[in-house]
VEXKOLSE-815891 format. One line per 10 residues: their letters; for each residue x, y, z of N, C-alpha, C. Coordinates in Angstrom, 2 decimals, decimal comma. Example, Ala and Ser with C-alpha at 12.3 -4.5 7.8 and 13.67 -1.06 7.14 Angstrom:
<nodes>
AS) 13,19/-5,69/7,80/12,30/-4,50/7,80/13,20/-3,30/7,80  12,85/-2,25/7,08/13,67/-1,06/7,14/12,90/0,03/7,87
</nodes>
This chain:
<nodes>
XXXXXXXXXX) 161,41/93,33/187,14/161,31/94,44/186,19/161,87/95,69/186,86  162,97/95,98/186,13/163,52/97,58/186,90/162,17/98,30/187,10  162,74/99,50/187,61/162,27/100,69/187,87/161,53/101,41/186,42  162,71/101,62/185,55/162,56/102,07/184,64/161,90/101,84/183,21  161,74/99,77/183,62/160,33/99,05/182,42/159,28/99,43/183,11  159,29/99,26/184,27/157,50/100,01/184,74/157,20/100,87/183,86  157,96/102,10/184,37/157,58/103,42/183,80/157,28/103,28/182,06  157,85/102,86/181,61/157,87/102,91/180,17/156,11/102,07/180,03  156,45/100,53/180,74/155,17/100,45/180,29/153,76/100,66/181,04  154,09/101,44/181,72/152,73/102,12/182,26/152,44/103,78/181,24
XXXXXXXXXX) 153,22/104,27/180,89/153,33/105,23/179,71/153,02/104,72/179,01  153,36/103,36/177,97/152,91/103,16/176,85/150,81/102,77/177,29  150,89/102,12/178,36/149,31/101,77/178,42/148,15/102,64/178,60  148,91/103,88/179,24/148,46/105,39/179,08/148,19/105,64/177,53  149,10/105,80/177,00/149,10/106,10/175,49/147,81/105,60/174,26  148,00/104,32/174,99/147,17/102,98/174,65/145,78/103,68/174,47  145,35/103,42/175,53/144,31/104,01/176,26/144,03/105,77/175,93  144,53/106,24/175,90/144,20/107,75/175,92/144,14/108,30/174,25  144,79/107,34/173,57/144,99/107,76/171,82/144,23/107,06/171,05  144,07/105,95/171,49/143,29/105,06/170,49/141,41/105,72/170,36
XXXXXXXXXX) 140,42/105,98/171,42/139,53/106,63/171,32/139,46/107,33/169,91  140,45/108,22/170,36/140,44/109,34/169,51/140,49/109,33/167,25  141,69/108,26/168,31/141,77/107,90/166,94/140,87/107,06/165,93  139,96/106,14/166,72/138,67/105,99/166,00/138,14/106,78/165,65  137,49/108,23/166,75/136,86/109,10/166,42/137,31/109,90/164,97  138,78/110,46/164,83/139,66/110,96/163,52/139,50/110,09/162,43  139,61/109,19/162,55/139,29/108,34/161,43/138,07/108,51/160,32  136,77/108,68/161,24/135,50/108,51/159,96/135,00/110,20/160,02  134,76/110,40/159,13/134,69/112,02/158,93/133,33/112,34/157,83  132,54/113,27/158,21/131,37/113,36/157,81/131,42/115,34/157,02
XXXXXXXXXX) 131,40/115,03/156,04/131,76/116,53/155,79/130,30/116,88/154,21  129,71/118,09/154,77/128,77/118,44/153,81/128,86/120,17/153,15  129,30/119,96/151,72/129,33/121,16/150,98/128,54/121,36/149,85  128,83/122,62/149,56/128,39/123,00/148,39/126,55/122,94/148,48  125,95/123,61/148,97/124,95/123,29/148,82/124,18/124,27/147,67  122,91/123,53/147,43/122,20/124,47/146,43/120,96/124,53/146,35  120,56/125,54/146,99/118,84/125,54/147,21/118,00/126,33/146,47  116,99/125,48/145,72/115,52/125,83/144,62/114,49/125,79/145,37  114,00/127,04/145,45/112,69/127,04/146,35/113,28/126,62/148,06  112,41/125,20/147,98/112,58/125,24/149,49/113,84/123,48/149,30
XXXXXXXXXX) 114,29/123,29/148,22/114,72/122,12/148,13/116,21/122,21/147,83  117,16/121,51/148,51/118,59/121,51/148,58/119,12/120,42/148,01  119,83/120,44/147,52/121,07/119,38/146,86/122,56/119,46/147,53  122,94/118,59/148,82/124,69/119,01/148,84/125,34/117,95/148,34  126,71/118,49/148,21/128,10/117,37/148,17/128,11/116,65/150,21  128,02/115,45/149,50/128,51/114,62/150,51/129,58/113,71/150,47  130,39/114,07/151,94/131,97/113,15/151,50/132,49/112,75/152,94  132,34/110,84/152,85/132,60/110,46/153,89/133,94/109,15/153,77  134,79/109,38/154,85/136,30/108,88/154,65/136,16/108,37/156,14  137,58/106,90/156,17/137,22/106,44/157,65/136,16/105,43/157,44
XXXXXXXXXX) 135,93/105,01/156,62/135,48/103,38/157,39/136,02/102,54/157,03  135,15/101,36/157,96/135,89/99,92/157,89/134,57/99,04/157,87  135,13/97,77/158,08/134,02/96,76/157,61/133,08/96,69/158,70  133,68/97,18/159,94/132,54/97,42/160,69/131,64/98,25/160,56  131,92/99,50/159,93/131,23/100,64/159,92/129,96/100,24/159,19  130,36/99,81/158,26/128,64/99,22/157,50/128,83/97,92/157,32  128,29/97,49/158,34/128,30/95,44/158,70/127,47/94,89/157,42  126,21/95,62/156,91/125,89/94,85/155,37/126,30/95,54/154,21  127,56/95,66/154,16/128,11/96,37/152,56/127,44/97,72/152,76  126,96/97,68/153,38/125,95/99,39/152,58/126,06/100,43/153,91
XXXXXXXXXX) 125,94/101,32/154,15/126,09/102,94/154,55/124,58/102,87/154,34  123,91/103,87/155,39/122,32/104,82/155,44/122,69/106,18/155,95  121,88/106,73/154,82/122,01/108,43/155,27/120,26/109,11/155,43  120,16/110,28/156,40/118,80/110,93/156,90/119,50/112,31/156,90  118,86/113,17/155,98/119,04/114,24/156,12/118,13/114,94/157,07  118,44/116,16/157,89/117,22/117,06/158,19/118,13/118,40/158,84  116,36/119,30/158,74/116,53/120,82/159,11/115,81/121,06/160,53  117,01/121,93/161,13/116,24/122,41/162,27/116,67/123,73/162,71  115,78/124,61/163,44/116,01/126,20/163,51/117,41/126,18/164,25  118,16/127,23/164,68/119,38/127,40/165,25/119,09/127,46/166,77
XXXXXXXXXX) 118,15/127,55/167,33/117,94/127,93/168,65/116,97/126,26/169,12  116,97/125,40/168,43/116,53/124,29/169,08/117,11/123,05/168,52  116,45/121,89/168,81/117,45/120,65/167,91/116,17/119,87/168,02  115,24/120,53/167,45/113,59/119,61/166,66/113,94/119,61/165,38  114,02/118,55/164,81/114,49/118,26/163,33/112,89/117,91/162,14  113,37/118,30/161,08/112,08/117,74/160,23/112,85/118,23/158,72  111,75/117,86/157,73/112,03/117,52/156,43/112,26/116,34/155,73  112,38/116,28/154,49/111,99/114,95/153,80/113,97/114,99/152,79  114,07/113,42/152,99/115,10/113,22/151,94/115,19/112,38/151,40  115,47/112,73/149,98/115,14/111,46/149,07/116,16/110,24/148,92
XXXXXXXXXX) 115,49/109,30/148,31/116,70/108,06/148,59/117,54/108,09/147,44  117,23/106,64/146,80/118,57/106,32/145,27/117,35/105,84/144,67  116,28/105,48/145,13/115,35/105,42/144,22/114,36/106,72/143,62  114,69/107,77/144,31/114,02/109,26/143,94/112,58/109,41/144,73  112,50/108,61/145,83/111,02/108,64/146,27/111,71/109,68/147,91  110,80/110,10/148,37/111,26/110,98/149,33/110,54/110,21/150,71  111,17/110,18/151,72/110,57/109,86/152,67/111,04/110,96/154,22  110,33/111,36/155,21/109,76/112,03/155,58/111,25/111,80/157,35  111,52/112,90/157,74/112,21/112,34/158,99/111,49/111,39/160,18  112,45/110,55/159,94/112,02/109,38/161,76/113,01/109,51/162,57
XXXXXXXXXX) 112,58/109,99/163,86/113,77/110,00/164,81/114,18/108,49/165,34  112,87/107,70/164,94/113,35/106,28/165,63/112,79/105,32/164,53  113,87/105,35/163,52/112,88/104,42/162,28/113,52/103,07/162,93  112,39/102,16/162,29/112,98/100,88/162,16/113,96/100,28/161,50  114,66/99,01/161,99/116,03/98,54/161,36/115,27/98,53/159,73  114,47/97,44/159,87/113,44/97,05/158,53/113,68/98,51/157,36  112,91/99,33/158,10/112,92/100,53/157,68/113,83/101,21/156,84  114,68/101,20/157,66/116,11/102,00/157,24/116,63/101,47/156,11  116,92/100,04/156,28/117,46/99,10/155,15/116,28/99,25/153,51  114,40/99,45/154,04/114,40/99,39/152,48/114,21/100,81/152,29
XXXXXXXXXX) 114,18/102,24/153,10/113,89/103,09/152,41/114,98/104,33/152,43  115,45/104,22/152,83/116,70/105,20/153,89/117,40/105,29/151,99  118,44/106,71/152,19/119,50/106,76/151,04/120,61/105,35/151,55  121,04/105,13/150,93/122,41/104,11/150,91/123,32/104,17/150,05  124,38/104,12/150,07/125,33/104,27/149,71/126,46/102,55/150,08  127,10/102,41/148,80/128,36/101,34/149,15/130,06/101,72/149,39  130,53/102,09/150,38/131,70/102,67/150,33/133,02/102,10/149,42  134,11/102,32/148,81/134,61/102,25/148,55/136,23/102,36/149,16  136,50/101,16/149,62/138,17/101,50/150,29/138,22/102,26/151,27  136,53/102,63/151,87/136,50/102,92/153,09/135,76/105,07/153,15
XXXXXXXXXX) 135,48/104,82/151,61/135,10/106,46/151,70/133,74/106,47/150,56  133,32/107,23/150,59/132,66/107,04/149,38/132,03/109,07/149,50  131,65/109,61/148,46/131,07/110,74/147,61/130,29/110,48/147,06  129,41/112,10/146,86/128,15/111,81/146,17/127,43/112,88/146,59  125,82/112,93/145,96/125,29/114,24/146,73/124,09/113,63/146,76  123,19/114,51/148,39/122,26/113,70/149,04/121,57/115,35/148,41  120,00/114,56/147,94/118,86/116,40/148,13/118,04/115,85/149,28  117,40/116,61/150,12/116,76/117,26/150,98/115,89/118,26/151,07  115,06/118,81/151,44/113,37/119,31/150,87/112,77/119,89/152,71  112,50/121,33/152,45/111,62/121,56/153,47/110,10/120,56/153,32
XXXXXXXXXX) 109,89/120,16/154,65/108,56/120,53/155,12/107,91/121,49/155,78  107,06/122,62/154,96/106,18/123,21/155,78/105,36/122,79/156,91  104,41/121,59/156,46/103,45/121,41/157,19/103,78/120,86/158,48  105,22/120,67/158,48/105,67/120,45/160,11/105,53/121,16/161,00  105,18/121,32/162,19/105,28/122,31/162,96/106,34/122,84/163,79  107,31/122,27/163,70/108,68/122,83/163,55/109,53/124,24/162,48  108,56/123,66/161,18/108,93/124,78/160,76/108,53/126,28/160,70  108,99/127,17/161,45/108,40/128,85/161,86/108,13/129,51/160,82  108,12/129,00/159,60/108,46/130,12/157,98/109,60/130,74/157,50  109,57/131,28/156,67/110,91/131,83/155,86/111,72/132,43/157,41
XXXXXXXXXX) 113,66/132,17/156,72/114,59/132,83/157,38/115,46/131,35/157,48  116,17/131,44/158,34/117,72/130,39/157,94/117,56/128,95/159,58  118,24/127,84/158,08/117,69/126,80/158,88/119,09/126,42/158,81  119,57/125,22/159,97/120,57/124,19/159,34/120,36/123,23/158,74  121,14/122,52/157,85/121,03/121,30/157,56/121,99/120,94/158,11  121,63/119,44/158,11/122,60/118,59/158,82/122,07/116,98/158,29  123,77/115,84/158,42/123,39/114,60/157,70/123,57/113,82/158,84  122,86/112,38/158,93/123,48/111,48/160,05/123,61/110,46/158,89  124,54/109,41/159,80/124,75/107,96/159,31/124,22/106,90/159,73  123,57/105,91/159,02/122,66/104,50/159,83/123,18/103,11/159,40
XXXXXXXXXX) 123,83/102,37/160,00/124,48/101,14/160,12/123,55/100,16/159,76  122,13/100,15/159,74/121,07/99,11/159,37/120,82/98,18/160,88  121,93/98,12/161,49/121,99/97,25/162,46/121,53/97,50/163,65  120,95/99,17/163,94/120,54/99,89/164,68/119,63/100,83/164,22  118,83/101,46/165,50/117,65/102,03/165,26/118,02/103,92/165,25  119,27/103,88/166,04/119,40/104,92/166,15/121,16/105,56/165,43  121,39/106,56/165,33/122,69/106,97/163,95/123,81/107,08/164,47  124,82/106,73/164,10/126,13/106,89/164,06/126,46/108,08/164,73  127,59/107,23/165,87/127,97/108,72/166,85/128,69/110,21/165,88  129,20/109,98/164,61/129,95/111,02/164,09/128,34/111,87/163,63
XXXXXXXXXX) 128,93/113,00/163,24/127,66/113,94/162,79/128,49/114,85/161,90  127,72/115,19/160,63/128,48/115,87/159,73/128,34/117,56/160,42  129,25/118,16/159,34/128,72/119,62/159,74/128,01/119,98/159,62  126,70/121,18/159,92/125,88/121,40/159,35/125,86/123,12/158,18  125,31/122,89/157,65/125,08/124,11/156,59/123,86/125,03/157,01  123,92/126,47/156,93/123,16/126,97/156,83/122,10/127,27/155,71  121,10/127,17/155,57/120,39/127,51/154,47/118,88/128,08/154,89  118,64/129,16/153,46/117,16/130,25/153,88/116,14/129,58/153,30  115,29/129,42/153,96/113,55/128,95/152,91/113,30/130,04/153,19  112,36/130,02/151,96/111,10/131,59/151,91/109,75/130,98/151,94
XXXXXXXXXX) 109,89/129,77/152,02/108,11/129,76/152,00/107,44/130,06/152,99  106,53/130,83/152,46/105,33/131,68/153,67/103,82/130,96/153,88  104,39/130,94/155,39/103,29/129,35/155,42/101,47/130,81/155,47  100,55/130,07/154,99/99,52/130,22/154,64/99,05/131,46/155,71  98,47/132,43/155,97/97,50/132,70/157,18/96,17/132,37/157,44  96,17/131,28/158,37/94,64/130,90/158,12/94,03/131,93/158,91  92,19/132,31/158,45/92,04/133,07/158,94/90,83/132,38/160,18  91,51/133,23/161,23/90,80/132,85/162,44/89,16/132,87/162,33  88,77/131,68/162,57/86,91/131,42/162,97/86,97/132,06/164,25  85,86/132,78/164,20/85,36/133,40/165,24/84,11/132,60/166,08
XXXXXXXXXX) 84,46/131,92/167,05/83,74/130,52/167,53/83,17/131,66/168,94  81,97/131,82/169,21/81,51/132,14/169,79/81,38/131,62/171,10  82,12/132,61/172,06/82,05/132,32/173,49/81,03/132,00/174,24  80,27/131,37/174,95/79,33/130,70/175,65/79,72/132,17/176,57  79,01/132,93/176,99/78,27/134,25/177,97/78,04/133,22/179,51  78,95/133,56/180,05/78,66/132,91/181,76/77,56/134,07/182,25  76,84/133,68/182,63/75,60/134,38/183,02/75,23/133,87/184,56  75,09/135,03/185,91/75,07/134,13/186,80/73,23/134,21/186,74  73,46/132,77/187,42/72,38/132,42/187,59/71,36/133,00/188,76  70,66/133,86/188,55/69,78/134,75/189,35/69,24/133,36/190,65
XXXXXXXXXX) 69,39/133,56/191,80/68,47/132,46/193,18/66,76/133,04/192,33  66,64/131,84/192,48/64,72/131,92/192,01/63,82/132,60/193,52  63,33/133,73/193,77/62,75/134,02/194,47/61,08/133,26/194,68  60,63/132,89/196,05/59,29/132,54/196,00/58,30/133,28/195,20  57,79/132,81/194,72/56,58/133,05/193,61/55,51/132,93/193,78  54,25/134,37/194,55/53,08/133,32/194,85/52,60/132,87/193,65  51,93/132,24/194,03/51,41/131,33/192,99/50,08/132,38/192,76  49,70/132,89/191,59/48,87/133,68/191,12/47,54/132,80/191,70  46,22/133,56/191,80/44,88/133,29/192,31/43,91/133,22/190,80  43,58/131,89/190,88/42,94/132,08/189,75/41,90/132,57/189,98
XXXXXXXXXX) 41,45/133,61/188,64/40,54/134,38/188,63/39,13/133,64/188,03  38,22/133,69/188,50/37,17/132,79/187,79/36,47/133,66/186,77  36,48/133,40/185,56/35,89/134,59/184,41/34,45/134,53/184,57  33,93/135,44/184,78/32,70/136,05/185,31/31,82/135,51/183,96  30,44/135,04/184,61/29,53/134,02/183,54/28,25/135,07/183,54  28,30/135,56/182,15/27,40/136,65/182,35/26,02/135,88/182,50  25,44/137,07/183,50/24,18/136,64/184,50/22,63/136,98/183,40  22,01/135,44/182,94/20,58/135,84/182,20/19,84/136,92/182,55  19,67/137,43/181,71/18,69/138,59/181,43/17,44/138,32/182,03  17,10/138,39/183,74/15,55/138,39/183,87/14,34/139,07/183,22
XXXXXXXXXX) 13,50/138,45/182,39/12,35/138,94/182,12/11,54/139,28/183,01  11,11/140,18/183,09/9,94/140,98/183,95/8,47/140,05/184,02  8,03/139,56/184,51/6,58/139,01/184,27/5,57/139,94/184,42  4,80/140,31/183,14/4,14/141,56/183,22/3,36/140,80/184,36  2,60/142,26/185,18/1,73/141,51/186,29/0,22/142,24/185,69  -0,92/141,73/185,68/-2,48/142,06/185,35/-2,61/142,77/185,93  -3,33/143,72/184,84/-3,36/145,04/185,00/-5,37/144,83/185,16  -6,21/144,65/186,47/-7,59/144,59/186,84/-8,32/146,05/186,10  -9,23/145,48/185,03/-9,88/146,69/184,59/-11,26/147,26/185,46  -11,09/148,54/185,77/-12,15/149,13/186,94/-13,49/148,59/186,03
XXXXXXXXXX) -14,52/148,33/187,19/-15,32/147,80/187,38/-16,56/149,33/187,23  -17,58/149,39/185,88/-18,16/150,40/186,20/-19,76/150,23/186,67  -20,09/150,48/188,01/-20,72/150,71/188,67/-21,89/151,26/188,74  -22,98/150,93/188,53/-24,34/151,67/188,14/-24,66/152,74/189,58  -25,02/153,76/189,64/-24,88/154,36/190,52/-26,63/154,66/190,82  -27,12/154,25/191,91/-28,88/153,74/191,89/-29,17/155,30/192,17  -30,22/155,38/191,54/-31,32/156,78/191,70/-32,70/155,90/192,13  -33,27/156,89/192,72/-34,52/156,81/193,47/-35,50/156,93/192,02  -34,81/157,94/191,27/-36,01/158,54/189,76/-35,67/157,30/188,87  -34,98/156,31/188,86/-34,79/154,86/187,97/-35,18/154,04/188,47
XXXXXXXXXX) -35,62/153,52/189,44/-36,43/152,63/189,66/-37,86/152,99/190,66  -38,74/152,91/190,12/-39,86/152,64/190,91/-40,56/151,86/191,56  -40,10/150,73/191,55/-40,99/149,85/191,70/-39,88/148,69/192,43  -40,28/147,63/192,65/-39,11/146,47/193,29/-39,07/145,16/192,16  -40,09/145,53/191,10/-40,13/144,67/189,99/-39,23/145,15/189,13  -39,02/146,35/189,14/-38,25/147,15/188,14/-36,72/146,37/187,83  -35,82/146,56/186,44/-34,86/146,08/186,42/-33,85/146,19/187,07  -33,42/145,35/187,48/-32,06/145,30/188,20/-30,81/145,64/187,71  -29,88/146,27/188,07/-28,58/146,46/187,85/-28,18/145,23/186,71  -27,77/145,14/185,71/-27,08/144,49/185,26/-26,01/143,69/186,31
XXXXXXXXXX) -25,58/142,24/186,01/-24,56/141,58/186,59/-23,54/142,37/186,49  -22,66/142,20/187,81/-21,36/143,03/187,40/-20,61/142,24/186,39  -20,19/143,36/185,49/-19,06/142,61/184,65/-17,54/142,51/185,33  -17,46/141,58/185,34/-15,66/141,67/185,87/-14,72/141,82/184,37  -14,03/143,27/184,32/-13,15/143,31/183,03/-12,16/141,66/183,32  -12,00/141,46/181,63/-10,89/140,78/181,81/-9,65/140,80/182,41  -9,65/140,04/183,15/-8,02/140,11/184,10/-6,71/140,07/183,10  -6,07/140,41/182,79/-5,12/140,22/182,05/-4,32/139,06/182,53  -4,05/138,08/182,02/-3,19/137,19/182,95/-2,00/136,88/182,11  -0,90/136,71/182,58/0,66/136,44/182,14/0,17/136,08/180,62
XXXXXXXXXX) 1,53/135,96/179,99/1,49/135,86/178,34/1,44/134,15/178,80  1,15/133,32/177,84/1,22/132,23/178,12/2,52/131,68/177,43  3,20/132,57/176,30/4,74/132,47/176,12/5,37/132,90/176,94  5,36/133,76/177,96/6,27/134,39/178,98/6,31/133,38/179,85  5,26/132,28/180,42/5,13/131,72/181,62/5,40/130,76/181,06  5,21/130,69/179,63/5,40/128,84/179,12/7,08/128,90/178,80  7,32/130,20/178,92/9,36/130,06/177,73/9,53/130,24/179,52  10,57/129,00/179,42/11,66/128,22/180,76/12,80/128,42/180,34  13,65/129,68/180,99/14,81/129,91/180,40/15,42/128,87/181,55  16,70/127,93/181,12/17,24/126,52/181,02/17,96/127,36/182,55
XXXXXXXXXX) 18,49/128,70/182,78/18,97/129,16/183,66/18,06/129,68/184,98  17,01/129,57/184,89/16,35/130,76/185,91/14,68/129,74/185,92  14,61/129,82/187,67/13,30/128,86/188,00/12,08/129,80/187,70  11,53/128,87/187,63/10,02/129,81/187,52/9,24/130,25/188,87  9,19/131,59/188,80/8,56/132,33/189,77/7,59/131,42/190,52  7,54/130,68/190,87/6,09/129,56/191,77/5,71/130,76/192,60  6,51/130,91/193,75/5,86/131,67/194,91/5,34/133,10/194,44  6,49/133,65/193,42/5,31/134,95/193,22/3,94/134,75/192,45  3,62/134,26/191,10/2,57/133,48/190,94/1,40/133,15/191,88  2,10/132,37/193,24/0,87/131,72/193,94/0,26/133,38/194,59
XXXXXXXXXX) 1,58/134,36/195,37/1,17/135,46/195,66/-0,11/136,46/194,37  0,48/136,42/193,63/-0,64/137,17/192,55/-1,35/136,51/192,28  -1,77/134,95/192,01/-3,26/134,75/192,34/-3,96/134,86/193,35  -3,15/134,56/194,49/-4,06/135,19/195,79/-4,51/136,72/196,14  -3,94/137,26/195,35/-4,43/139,42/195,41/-5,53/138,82/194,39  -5,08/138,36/193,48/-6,16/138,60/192,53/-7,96/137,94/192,79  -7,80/137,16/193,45/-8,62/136,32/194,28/-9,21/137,32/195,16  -8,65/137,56/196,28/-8,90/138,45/197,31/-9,71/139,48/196,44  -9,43/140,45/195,40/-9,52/141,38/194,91/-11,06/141,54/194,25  -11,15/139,99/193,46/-12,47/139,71/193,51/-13,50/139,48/194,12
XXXXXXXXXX) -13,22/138,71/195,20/-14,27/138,74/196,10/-14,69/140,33/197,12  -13,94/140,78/196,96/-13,85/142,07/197,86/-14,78/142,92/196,89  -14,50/142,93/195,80/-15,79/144,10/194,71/-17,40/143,00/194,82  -16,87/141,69/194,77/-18,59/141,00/194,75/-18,87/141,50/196,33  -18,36/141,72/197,37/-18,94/141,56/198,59/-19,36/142,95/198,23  -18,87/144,01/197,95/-19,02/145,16/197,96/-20,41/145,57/197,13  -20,60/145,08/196,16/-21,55/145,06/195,25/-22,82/144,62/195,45  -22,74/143,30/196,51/-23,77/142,92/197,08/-24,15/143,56/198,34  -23,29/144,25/198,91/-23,83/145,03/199,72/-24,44/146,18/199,22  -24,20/146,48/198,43/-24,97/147,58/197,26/-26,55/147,74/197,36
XXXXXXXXXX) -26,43/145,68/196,86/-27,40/145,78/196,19/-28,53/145,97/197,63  -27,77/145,25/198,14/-29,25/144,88/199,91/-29,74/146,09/200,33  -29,04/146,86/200,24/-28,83/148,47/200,66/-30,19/148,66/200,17  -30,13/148,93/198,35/-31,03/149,13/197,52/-32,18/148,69/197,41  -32,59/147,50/198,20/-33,49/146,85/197,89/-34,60/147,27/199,23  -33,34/147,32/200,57/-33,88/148,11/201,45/-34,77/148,87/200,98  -34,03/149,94/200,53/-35,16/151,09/200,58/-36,26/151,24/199,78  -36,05/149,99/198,79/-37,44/150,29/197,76/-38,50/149,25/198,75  -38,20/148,76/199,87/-39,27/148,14/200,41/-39,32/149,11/201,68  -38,35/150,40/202,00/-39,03/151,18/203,17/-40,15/152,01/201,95
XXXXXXXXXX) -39,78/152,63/200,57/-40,48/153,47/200,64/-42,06/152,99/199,81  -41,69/151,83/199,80/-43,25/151,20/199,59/-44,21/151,02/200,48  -43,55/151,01/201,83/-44,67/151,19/203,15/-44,93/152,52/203,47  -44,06/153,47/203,12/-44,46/154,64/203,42/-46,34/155,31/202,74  -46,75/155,75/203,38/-48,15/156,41/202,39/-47,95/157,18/201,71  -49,11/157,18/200,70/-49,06/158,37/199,81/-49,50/159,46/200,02  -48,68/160,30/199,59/-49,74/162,03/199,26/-51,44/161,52/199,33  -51,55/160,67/198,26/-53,24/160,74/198,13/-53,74/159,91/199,31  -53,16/159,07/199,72/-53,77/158,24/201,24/-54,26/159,05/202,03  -53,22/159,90/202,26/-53,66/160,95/203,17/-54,61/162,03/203,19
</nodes>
């Protein structure tokens, strides 16, 4: 091979190689216009050119619409199929999936038109509230889980819906409180409640009534026959109440020892006036037998 078939066909395998890529890529074309948005819900023209029988291996094309803010690529929103039921974005739906719920479309000679609607979700958390979103379409082969390397353009479009303000519960903070060190504690002294003390009764003590005393004259008796002093009377002794000595308060003993002491004064007390009395009397009797020996005036 000259010099000059090299070159040619190392150029053409360059060519080969460096054009064909591309030219797959030029081929299938994903283009979205005209859009028209009610509320928070869009309707575009969709128009796709460039395929082949590979492109949709079961007769049919799958399309997923969705919105995402300009400053990230978190997608969400709902798009409806060919049956009018809406189903919700999956970043990783199933083959199963795709095939029964996904939009589909059958191309025609390799292109096919038409218009896909598409629908905010609020309750996503992707979506920030009113102000401008993109849309954007992918393509799903059925045969895979994930979309077709082409990607349409995307459109700008505004929602206004104003997501709710919930209003903040005010959930009450638990108060960290430090915990004070427990200092020793004496232990308090129990106090014993004071048992009020029975009322001692007094035991009246006998009151000895004086003893009255005949006081002897020489001019009252004459004689040693003459009457004698009356017996001494001893006044009645007064002696304890016999309720005072008989009531036993359940708290307090009975006086024994003072008792035995005051019958013994009282004892003593008596015999001391009989001794006294009888010495009286001896005294007395004395002298009526000195002055019976004495003589008389007329003896003499």
């Amino acid at each position: 091979m000259t010099k000059t078939a090299k070159i040619c066909f190392a150029f053409a395998l360059l060519l080969l190689f460096a054009l064909f890529p591309g030219k797959v890529r030029a081929e299938i074309s994903l283009i979205l216009s005209n859009p028209e948005v009610t509320d928070d819900q869009v309707t575009v023209d969709v128009a796709i050119s460039g395929l082949t029988s590979s492109s949709c291996p079961n007769t049919a094309c799958f399309l997923q619409a969705m919105f995402t803010s300009k400053d990230t690529t978190r997608y969400f929103g709902f798009t409806q199929n060919s049956g009018g039921s809406w189903y919700e974005y999956n970043s990783e739906p199933s083959k199963d999936y795709i095939k029964s719920t996904f939009f589909s479309f059958t191309p025609i000679e390799g292109s096919w038109s038409g218009k896909l609607v598409a629908k905010n979700n609020p309750n996503d958390s992707n979506y920030k509230g009113p102000g401008d979103y993109l849309l954007r379409v992918k393509r799903y082969t059925g045969n895979a889980t994930s979309s077709t390397s082409e990607s349409s353009n995307d459109i700008t479009v505004n929602f206004t819906y104003i997501l709710p303000t919930a209003t903040p519960t005010e959930t009450p903070q638990p108060t960290t409180t430090a915990t004070p060190t427990p200092s020793p504690t004496a232990t308090p002294t129990k106090t014993p409640t004071p048992t009020a003390a029975p009322t001692k009764t007094p035991t009246p003590k006998p009151s000895p009534t004086v003893l009255a005393s005949p006081s002897p004259s020489s001019d009252s008796y004459e004689t040693l026959g003459a009457d004698t002093p009356s017996v001494l009377e001893i006044g009645n002794i007064t002696s304890p109440s016999p309720e005072v000595l008989g009531t036993k308060d359940t708290k307090e003993k009975f006086p024994w020892m003072a008792s035995v002491f005051l019958l013994g004064g009282v004892v003593s007390l008596v015999f001391a006036f009989l001794s006294f009395f009888k010495g009286r009397k001896l005294s007395y009797n004395n002298q009526s037998e000195n002055k019976e020996r004495l003589p008389s005036n007329e003896d003499t």
